[in-house]
Backbone as CSV, one residue per row, in Angstrom:
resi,resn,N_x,N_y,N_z,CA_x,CA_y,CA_z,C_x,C_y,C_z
1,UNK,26.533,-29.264,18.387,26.926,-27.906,18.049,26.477,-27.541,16.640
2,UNK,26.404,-28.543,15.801,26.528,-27.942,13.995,25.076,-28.111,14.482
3,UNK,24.042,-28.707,15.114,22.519,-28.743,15.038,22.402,-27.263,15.362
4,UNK,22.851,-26.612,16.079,22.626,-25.281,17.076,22.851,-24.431,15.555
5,UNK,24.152,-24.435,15.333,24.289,-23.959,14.104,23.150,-23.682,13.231
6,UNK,22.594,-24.880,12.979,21.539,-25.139,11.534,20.256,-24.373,12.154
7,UNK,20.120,-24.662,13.517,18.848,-23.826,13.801,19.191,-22.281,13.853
8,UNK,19.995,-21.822,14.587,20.394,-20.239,14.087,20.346,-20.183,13.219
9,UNK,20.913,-20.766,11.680,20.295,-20.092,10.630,19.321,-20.325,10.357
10,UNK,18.529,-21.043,10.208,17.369,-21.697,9.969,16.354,-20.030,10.214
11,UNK,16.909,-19.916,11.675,15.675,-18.930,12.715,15.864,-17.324,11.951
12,UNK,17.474,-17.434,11.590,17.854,-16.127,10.860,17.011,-15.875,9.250
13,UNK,17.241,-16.942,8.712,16.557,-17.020,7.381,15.084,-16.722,7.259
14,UNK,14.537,-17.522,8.234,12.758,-17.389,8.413,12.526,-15.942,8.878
15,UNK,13.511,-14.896,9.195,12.544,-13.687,9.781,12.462,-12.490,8.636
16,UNK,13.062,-13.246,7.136,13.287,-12.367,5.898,11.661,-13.120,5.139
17,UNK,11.069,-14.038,5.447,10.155,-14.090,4.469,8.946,-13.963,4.627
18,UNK,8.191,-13.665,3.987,6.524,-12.880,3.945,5.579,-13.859,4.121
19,UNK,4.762,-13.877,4.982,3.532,-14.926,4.560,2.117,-14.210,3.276
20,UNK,2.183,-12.902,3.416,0.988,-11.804,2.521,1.284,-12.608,1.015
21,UNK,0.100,-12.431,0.029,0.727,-12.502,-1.000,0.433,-11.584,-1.853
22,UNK,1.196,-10.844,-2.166,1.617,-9.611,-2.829,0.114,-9.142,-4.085
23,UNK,-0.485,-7.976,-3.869,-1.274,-7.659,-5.127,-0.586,-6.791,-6.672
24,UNK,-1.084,-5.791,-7.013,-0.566,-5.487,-7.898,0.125,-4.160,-7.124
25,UNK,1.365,-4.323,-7.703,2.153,-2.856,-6.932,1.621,-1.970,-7.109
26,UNK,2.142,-1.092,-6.535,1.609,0.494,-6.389,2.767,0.903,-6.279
27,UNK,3.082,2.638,-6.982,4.129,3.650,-6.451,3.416,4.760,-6.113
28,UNK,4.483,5.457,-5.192,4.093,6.740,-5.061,4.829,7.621,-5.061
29,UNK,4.740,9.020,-4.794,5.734,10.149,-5.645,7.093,9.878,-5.066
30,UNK,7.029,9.280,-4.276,9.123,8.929,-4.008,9.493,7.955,-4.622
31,UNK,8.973,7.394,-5.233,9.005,6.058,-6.404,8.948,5.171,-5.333
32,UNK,8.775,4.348,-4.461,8.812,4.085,-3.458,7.573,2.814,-3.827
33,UNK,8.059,1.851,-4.669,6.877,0.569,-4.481,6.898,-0.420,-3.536
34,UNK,5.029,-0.117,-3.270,4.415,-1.212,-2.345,3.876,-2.522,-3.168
35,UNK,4.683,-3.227,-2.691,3.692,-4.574,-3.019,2.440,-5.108,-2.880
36,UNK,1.834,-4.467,-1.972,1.076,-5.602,-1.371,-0.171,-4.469,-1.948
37,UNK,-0.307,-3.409,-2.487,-1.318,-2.649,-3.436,-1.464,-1.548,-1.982
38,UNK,-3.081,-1.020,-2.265,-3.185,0.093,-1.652,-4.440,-0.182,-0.791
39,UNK,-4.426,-0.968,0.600,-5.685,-1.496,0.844,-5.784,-0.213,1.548
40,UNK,-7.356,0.013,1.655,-7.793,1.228,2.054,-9.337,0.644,2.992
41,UNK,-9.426,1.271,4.294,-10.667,0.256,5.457,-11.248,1.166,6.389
42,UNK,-12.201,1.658,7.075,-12.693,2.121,8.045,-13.160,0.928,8.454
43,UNK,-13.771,1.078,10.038,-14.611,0.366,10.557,-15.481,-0.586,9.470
44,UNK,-16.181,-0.206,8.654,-17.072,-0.464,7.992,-16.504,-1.146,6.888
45,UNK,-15.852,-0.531,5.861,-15.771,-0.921,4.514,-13.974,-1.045,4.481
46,UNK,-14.118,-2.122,3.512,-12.164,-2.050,2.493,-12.848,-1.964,1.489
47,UNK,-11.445,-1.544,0.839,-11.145,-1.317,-0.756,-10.119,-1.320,-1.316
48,UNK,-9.615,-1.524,-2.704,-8.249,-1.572,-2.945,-8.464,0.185,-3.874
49,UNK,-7.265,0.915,-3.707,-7.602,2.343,-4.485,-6.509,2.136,-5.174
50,UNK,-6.725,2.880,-6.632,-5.468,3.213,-7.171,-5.872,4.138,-8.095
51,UNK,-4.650,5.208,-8.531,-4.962,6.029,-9.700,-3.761,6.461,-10.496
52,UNK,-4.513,6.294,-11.959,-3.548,6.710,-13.173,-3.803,7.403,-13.369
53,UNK,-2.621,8.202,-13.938,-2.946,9.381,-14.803,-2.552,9.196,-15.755
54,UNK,-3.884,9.823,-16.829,-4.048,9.643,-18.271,-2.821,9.811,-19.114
55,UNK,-1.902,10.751,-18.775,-1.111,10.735,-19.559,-0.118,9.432,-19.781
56,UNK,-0.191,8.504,-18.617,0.201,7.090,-18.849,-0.411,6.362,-19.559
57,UNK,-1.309,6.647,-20.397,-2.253,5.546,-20.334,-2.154,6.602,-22.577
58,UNK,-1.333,7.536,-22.484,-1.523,7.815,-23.551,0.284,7.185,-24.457
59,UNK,0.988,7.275,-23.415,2.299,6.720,-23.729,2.316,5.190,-24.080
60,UNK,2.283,4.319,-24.998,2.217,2.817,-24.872,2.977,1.864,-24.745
61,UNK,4.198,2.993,-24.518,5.593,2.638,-24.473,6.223,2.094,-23.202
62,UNK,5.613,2.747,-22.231,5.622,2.523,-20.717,4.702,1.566,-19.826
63,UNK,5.207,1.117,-19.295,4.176,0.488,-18.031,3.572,1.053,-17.979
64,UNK,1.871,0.751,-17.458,1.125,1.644,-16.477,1.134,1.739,-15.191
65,UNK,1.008,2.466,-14.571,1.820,2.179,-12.867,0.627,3.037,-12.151
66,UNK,-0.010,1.762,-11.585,-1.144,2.298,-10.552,-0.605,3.225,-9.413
67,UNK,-0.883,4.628,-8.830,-0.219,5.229,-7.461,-1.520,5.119,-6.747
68,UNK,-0.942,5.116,-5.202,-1.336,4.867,-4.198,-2.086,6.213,-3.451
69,UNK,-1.826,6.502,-2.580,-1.926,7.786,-1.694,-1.259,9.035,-1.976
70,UNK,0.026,8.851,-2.786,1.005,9.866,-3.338,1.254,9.570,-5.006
71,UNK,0.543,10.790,-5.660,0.741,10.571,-6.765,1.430,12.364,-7.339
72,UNK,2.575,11.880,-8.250,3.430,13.195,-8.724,2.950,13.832,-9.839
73,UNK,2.018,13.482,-10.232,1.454,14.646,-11.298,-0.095,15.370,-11.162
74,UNK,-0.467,16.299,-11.915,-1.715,17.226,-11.427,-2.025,16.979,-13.241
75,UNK,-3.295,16.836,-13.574,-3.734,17.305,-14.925,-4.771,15.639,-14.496
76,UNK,-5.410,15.478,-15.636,-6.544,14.171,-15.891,-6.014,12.374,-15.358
77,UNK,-6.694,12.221,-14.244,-6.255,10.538,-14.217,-7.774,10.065,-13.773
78,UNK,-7.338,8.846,-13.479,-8.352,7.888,-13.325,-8.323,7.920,-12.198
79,UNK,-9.608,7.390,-11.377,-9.517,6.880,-9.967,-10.293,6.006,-10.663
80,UNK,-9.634,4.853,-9.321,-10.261,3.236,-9.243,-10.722,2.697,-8.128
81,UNK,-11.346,2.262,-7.674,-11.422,1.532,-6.496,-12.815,0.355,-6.357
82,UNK,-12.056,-0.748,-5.807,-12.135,-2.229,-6.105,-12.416,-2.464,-4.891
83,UNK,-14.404,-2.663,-4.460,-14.678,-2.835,-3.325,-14.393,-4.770,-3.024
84,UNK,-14.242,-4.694,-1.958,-13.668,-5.963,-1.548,-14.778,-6.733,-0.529
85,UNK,-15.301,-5.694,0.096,-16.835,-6.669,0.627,-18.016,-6.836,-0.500
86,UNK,-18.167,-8.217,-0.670,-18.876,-8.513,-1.754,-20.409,-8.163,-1.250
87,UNK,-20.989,-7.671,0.003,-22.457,-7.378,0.060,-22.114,-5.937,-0.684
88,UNK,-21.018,-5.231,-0.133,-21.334,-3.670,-0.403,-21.401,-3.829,-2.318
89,UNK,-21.451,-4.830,-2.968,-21.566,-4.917,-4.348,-23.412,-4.776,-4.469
90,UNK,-23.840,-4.825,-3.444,-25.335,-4.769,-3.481,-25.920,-3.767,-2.803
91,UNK,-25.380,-3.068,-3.004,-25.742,-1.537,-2.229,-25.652,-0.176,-2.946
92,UNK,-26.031,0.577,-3.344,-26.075,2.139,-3.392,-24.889,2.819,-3.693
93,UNK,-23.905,2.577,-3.993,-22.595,3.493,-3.712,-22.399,4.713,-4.808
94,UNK,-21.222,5.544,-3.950,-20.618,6.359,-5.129,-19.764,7.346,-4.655
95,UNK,-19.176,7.890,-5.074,-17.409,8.587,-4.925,-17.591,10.127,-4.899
96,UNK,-17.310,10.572,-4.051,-17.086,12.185,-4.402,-15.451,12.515,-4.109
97,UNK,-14.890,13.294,-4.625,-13.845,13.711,-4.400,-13.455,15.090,-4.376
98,UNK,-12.962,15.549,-2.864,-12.760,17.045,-2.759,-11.542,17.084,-2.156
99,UNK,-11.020,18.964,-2.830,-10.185,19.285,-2.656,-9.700,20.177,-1.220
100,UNK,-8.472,20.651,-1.023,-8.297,21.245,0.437,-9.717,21.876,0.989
101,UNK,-10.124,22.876,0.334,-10.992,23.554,0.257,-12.595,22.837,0.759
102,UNK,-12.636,21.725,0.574,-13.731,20.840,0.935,-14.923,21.089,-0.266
103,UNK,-14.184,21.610,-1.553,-15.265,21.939,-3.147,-15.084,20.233,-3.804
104,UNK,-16.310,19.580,-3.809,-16.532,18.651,-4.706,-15.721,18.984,-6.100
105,UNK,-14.562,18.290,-6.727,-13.695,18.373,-7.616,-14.462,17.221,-8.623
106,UNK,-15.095,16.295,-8.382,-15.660,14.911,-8.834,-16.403,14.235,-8.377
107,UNK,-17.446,13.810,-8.702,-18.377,12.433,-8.175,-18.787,11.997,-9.311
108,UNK,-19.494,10.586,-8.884,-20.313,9.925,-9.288,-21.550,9.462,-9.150
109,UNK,-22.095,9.046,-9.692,-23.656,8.861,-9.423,-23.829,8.137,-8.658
110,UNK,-25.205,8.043,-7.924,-25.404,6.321,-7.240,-25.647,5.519,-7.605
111,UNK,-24.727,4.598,-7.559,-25.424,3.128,-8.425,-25.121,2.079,-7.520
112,UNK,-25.366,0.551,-7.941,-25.414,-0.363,-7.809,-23.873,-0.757,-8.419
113,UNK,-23.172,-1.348,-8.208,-21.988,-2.198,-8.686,-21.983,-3.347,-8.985
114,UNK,-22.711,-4.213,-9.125,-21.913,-5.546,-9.491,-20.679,-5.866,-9.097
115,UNK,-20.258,-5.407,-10.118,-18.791,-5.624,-10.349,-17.829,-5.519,-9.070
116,UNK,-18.496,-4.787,-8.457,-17.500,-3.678,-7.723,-16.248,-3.310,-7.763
117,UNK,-16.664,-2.366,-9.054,-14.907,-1.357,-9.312,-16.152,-0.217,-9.280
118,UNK,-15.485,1.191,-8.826,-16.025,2.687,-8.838,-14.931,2.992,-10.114
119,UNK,-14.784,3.487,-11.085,-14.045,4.411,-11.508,-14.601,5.855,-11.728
120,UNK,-13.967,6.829,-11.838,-14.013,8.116,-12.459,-13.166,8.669,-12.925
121,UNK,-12.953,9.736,-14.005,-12.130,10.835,-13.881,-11.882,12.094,-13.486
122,UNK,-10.797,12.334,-12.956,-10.426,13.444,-12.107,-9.684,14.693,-12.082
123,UNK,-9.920,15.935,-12.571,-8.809,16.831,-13.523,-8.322,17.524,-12.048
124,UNK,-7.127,16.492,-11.800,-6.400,17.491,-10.252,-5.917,18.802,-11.120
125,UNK,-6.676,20.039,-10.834,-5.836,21.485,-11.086,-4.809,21.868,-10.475
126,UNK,-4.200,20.971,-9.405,-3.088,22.257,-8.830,-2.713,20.705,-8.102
127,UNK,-1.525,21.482,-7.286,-0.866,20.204,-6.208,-1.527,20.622,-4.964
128,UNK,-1.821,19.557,-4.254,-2.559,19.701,-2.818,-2.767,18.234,-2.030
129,UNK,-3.476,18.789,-1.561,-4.372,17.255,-0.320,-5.482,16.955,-1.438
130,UNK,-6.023,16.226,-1.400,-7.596,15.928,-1.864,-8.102,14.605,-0.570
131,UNK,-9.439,14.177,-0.584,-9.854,13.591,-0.180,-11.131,13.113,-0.942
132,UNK,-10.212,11.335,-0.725,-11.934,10.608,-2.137,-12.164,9.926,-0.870
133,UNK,-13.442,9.520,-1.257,-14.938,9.962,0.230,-15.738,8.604,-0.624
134,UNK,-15.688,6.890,-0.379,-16.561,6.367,-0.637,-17.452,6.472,0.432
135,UNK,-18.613,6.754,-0.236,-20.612,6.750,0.149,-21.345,5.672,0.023
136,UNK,-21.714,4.504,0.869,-22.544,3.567,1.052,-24.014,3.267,1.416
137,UNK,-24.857,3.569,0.761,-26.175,3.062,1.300,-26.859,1.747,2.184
138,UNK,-26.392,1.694,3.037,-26.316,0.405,3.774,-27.610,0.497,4.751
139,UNK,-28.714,-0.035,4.187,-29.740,-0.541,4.850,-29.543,-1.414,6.168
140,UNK,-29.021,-2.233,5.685,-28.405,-3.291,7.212,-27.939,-2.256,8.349
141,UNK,-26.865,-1.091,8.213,-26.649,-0.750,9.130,-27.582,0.309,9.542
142,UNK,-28.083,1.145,9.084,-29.051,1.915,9.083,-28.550,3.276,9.861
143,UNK,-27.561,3.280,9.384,-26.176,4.713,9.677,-26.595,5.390,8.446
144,UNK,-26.241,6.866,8.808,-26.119,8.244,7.536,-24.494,7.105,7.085
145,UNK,-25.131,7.454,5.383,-23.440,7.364,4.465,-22.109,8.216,4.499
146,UNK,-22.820,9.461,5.595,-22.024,10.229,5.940,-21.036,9.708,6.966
147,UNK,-21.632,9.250,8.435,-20.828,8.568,9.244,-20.078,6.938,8.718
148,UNK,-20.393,6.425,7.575,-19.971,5.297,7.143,-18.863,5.204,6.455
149,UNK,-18.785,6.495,5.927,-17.693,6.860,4.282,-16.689,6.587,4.466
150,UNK,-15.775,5.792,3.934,-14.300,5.629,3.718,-13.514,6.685,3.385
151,UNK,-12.649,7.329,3.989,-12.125,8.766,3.440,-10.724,7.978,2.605
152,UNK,-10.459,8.767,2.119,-8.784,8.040,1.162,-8.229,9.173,0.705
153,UNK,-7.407,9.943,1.695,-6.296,11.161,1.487,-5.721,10.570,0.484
154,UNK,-5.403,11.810,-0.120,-4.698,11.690,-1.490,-4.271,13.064,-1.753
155,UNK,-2.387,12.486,-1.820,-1.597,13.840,-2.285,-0.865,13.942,-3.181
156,UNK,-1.128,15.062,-3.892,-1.011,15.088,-5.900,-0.508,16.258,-5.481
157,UNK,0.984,15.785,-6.376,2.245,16.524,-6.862,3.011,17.205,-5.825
158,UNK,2.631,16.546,-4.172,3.406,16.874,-3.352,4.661,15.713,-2.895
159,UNK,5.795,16.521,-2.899,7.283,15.792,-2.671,7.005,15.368,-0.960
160,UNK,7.094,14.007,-0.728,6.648,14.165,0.914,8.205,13.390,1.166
161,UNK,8.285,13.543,2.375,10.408,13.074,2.465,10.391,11.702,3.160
162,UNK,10.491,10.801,2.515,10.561,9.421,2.715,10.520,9.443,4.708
163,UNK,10.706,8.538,5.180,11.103,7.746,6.724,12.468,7.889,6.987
164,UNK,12.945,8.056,7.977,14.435,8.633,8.704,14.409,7.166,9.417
165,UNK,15.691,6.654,9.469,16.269,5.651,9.769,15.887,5.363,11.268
166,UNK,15.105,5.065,12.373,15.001,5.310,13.593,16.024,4.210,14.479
167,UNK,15.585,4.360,15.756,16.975,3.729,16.441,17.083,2.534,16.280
168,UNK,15.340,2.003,16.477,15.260,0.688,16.409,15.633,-0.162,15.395
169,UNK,15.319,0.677,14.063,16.095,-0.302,12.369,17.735,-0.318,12.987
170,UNK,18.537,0.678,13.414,19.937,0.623,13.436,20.304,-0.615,14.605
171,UNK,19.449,-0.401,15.735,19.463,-1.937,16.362,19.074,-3.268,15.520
172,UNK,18.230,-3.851,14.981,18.082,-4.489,14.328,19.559,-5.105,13.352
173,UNK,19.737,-3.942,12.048,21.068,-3.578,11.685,22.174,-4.504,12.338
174,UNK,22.479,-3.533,13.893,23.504,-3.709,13.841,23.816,-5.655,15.284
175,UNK,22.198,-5.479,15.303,22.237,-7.248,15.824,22.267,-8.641,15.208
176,UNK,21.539,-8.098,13.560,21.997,-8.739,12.701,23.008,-9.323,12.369
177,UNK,24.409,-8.085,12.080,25.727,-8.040,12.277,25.851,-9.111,13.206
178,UNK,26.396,-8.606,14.273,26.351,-9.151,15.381,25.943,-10.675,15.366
179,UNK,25.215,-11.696,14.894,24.725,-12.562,14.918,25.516,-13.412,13.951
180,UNK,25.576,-12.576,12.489,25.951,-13.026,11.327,27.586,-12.958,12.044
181,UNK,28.115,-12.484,12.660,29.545,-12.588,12.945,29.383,-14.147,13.980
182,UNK,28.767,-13.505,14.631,28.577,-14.710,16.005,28.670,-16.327,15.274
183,UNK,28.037,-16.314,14.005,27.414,-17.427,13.620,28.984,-17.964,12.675
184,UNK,29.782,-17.229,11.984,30.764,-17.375,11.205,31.819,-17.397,12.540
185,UNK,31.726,-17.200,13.433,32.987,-17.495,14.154,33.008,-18.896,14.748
186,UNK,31.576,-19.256,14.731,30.805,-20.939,15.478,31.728,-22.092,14.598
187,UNK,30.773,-21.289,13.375,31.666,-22.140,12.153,32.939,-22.379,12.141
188,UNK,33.755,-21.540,11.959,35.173,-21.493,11.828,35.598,-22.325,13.063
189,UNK,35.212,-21.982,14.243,35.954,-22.871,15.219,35.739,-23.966,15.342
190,UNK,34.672,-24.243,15.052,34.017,-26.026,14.779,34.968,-26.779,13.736
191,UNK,35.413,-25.780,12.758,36.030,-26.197,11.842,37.124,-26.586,12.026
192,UNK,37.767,-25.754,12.385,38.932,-25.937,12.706,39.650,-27.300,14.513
193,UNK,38.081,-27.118,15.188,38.443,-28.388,15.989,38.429,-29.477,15.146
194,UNK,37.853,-29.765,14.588,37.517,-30.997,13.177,38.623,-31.053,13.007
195,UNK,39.492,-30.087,11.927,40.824,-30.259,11.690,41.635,-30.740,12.432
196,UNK,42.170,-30.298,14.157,42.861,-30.853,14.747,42.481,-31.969,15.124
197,UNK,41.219,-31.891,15.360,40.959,-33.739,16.127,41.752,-34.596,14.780
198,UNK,41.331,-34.527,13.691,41.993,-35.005,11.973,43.516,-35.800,12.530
């Protein structure tokens, strides 16, 4: 019985821990941090994205806090993005970024990366959608950079309303419960036969 025990918890404990290992966080306008960063993939290409805005980066007082897909302010930040296939480091690339409207707000030139980080800067004028658009010259595949491009929505200075509790978390919830009771009543009665056998 106490073996049964040890494996219920055992089985309970193991479904709280992560095998990923965590990159550099990210927030976004609900303050709402992701651990695991901002991986961003089409068919074709990943990338890790993130963007500051300058005015963090003028405070030295504060963290700098990379955002993700949802970022709460409009005026000058950075975009970043940290290609992760090491051929596309040998290829052609470069960033445009447009607004609702589909008006080029930003690009960059074509270059070569090495490194592969893209940065630019970006003066969001207003709150909206935008869309940053990595462009690949990929000889190997011998596709337009148009059909290849990584799109990466991005929404500046819009309040978006977190996730609503659905049925299935409240099942979960309330089987948890349920288990964690199940498991303290095992105990107790085990215990207490112990005692009387005593």
């Amino acid at each position: 019985m106490q073996n049964l025990i040890k494996i219920m918890l055992l089985w309970w404990l193991s479904g709280s821990v992560m095998a990923s290992v965590p990159l550099a966080p990210r927030m976004g306008v609900n303050g709402k941090i992701d651990m695991f960063g901002c991986m961003q993939s089409n068919d074709y290409y990943i990338a890790n994205f993130a963007v500051y805005p300058l005015s963090q980066l003028k405070d030295s007082k504060t963290p700098i806090v990379p955002y993700c897909q949802d970022m709460p302010f409009t005026g000058m930040s950075q975009l970043s993005l940290d290609l992760l296939d090491r051929d596309v480091r040998k290829k052609t690339v470069w960033l445009k970024v447009f607004d609702r409207h589909n008006t080029v707000v930003a690009q960059t030139q074509p270059s070569i990366n090495k490194q592969g980080v893209l940065t630019t800067t970006v003066n969001f004028s207003g709150q909206g959608q935008y869309d940053v658009v990595l462009y690949v010259e990929d000889p190997d595949l011998n596709t337009d950079p148009q059909t290849t491009a990584l799109h990466i929505p991005l929404a500046v200075a819009l309040i978006t309303p977190g996730p609503s509790a659905s049925a299935g978390q409240w099942l979960w919830v309330v089987g948890g419960i349920a288990f964690i009771a199940l498991s303290v009543g095992l105990i107790t009665s085990s215990i207490n036969k112990t005692k009387q056998a005593a």
